[in-house]
C-alpha positions in Angstrom: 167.2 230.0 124.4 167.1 234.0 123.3 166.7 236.7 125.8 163.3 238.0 124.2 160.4 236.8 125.0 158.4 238.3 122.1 159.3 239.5 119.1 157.2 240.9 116.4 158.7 241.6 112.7 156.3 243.5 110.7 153.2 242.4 111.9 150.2 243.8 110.1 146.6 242.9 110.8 143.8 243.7 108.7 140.0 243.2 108.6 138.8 243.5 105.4 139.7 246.6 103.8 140.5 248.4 107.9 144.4 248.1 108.9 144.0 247.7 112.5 148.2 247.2 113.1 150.2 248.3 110.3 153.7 247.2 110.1 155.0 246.8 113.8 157.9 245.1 115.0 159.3 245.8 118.7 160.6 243.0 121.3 160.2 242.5 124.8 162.5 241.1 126.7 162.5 237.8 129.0 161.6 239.3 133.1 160.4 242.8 132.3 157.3 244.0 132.6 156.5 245.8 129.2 153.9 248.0 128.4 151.5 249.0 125.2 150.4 252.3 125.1 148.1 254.2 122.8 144.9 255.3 122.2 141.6 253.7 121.6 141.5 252.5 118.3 145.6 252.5 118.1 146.2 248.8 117.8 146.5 247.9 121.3 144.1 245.1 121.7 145.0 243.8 118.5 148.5 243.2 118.9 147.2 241.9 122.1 145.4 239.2 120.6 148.2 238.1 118.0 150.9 237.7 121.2 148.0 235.4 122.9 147.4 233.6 119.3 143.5 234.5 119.1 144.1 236.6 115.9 146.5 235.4 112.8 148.9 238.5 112.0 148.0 239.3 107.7 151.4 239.8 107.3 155.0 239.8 108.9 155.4 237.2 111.8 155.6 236.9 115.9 157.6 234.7 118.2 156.1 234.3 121.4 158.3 232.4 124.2 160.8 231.4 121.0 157.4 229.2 119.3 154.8 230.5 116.6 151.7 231.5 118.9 149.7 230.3 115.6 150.4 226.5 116.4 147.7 225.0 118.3 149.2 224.3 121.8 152.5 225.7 121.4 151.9 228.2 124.4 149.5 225.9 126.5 151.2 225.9 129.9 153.2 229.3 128.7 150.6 231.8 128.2 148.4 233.3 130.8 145.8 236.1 129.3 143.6 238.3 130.5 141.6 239.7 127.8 140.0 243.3 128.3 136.3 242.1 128.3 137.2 238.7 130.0 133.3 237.6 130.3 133.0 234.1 133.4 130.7 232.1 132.2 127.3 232.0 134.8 126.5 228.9 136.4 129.5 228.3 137.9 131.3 228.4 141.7 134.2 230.7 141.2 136.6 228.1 142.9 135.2 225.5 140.4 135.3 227.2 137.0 139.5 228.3 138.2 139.9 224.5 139.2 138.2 223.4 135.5 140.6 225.9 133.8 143.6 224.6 135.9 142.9 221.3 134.5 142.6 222.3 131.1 146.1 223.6 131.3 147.1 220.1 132.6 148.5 221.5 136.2 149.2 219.3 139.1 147.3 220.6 141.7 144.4 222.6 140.4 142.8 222.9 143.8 146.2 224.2 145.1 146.9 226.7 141.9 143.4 228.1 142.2 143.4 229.1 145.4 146.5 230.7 145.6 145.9 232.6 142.4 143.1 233.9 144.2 145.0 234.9 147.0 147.5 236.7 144.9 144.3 238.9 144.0 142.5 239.1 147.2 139.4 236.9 146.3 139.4 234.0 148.0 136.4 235.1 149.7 134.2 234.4 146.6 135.5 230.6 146.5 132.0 229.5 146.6 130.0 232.3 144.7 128.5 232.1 141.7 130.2 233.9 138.6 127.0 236.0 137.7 127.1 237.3 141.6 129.9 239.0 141.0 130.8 242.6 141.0 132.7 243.9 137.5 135.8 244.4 139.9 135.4 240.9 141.5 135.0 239.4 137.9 137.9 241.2 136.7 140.1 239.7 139.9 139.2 236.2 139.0 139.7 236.3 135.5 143.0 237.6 136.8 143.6 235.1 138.8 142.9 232.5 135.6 145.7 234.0 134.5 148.4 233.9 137.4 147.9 229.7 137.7 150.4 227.7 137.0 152.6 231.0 137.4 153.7 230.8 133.9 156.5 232.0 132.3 154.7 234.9 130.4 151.8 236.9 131.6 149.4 239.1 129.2 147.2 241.5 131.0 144.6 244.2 129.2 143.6 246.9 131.3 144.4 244.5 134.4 143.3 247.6 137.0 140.1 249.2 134.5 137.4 249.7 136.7 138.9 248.2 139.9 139.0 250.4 142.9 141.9 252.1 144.6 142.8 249.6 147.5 142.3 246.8 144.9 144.6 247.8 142.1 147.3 249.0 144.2 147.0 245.2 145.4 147.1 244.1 141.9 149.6 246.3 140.8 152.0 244.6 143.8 151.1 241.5 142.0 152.8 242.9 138.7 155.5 243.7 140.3 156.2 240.6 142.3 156.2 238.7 138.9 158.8 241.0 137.6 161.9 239.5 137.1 160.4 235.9 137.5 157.6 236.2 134.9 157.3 238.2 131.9 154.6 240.5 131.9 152.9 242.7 129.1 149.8 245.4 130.1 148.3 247.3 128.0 146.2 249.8 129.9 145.3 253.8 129.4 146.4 254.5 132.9 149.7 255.9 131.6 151.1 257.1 135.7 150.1 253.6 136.1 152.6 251.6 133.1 155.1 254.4 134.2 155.4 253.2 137.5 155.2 249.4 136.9 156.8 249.3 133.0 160.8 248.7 132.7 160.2 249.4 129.1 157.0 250.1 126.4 155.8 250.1 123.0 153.5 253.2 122.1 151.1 252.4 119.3 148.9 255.0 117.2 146.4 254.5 114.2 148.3 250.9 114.2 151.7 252.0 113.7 154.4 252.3 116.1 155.7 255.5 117.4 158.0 254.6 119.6 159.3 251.5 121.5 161.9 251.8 124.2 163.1 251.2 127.7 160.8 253.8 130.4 163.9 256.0 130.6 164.2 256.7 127.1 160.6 257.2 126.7 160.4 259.6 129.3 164.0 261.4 128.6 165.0 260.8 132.2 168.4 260.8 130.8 168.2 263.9 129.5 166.3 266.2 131.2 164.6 266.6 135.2 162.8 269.5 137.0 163.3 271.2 140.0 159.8 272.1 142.2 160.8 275.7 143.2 159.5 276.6 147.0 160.5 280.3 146.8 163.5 282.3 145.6 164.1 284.0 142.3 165.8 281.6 139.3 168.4 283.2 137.0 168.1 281.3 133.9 171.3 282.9 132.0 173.2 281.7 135.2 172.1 278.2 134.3 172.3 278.1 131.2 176.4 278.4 130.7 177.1 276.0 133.4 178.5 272.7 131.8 176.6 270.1 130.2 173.2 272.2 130.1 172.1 272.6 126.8 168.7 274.8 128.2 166.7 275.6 131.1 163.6 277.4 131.2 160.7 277.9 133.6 157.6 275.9 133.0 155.6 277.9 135.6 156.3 279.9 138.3 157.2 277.3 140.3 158.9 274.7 137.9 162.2 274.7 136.7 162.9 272.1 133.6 166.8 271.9 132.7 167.7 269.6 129.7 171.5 268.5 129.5 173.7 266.8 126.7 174.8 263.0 127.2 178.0 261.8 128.1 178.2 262.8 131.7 176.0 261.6 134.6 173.0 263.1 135.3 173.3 262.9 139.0 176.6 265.6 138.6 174.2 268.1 136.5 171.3 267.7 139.2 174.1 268.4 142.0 175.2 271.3 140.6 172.3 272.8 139.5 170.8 272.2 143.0 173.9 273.3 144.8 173.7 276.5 142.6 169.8 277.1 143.6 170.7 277.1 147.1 173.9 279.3 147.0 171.6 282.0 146.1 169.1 281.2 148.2 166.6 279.2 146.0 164.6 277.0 148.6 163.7 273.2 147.0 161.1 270.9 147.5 162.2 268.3 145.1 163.6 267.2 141.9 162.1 264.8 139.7 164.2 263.1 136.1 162.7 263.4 132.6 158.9 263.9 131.6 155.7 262.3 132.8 154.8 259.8 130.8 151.6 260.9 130.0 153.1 264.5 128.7 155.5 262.3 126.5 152.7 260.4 124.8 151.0 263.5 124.3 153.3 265.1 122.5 154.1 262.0 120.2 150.4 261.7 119.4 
């Protein structure tokens, strides 16, 4: 069995004469939670839909849990999805339509999987209401939870936390992370602080190309670079700047000190000395943080 759960190779899609993905091949691995970044109109959802097998890639291929997500069944059991505009049909019980989807997917105990996929979201209050009752931020937690039974293997959420509110995505975001490691798990979501925190690695996608895939600490050049949050004192750059290792330092603002060094030494000896330099001459601290925000990373690429 490989390492990678997914594995694109030149995967184009088009709809008639528009190239929605042009060309992309990245691979996530088995346990991580992966993200896709990028902005509307960059492929996201796309790509999205060829991992699940809802769209047919016009050229290249994918591998999805080591199977072609093409053949009909191949991920049934595999695969949970939730799409970005997951519609629940009306006219059902929320407990029911998760217990009828459970069965579909051939589980055990579809009483059992639906209610503790509804736990894992904080719902089980609406076990007996009717879909069309729903809030948008209830809806979207059950057609989450649709997507946690069975616990499968690989987990596909778009914009998973869009249009929640705070105390309920920091709950789903726990969710995420408790898979990690156990599940695979891929969001795509424009909440970049968000995939920067949850994400071991990403894919950033733009006009349907891809600009960059890599682990979060090569996207965000945390081994290269960190910043020190100045309280009060007086920086002398020149001072930094021929220590060893540090290839520049500069202030960002007046109160943000950004120091990039060469590789081939641990970053934890550059920060020391820096640091223990900033307080010799009586530089006060109130924290140091490695590489970029992700957000200012995708900027600049895009």
């Amino acid at each position: 069995m490989s390492d990678v759960a997914i594995e694109l190779f030149g995967v184009s899609k088009r709809f008639g004469p528009k190239v929605a993905v042009n060309g992309v091949s990245f691979s996530v691995p088995k346990g991580a939670v992966y993200g896709l970044i990028g902005p509307n109109g960059a492929g996201k959802t796309t790509t999205f839909s060829m991992m699940c097998g809802y769209l047919y890639p016009s050229e290249g291929s994918l591998k999805v849990m080591d199977v072609d997500p093409t053949t009909p069944g191949a991920l049934k059991g595999r695969l949970g999805a939730l799409p970005q505009d997951a519609v629940l049909p009306p006219g059902w019980e929320v407990g029911a339509l998760l217990m009828y989807w459970a069965r579909l997917s051939a589980l055990a105990e579809p009483e059992r999987e639906a209610r503790e996929a509804l736990d894992k979201v904080g719902l089980m209050e609406a076990w007996n209401v009717q879909t069309q009752a729903l809030s948008h931020g209830m809806a979207k937690r059950a057609a989450m939870a649709q997507a946690l039974m069975g616990s499968p293997p690989l987990v596909l959420l778009d914009e998973p936390t869009a249009g929640l509110d705070p105390r309920v995505a920091a709950q789903v975001r726990q969710v995420i992370r408790d898979m990690k490691g156990r599940q695979t798990v891929v969001v795509s979501s424009h909440n970049l602080q968000e995939l920067e925190e949850l994400c071991d690695a990403a894919a950033i996608l733009d006009k349907g190309t891809l600009a960059q895939a890599g682990s979060m600490n090569e996207l965000t050049g945390q081994g290269a670079e960190f910043r020190v949050q100045i309280a009060r004192g007086s920086v002398i750059i020149p001072e930094l700047t021929v220590m060893p290792h540090i290839t520049d330092a500069r202030m960002e603002s007046d109160t943000v000190l950004r120091v990039r060094f060469s590789g081939g030494v641990a970053p934890e000896e550059v920060i020391s000395q820096v640091v223990r330099h900033l307080l010799q001459h009586d530089v006060l601290i109130l924290g140091v943080s490695r590489g970029q925000r992700l957000e200012d990373r995708v900027l600049q690429m895009l």
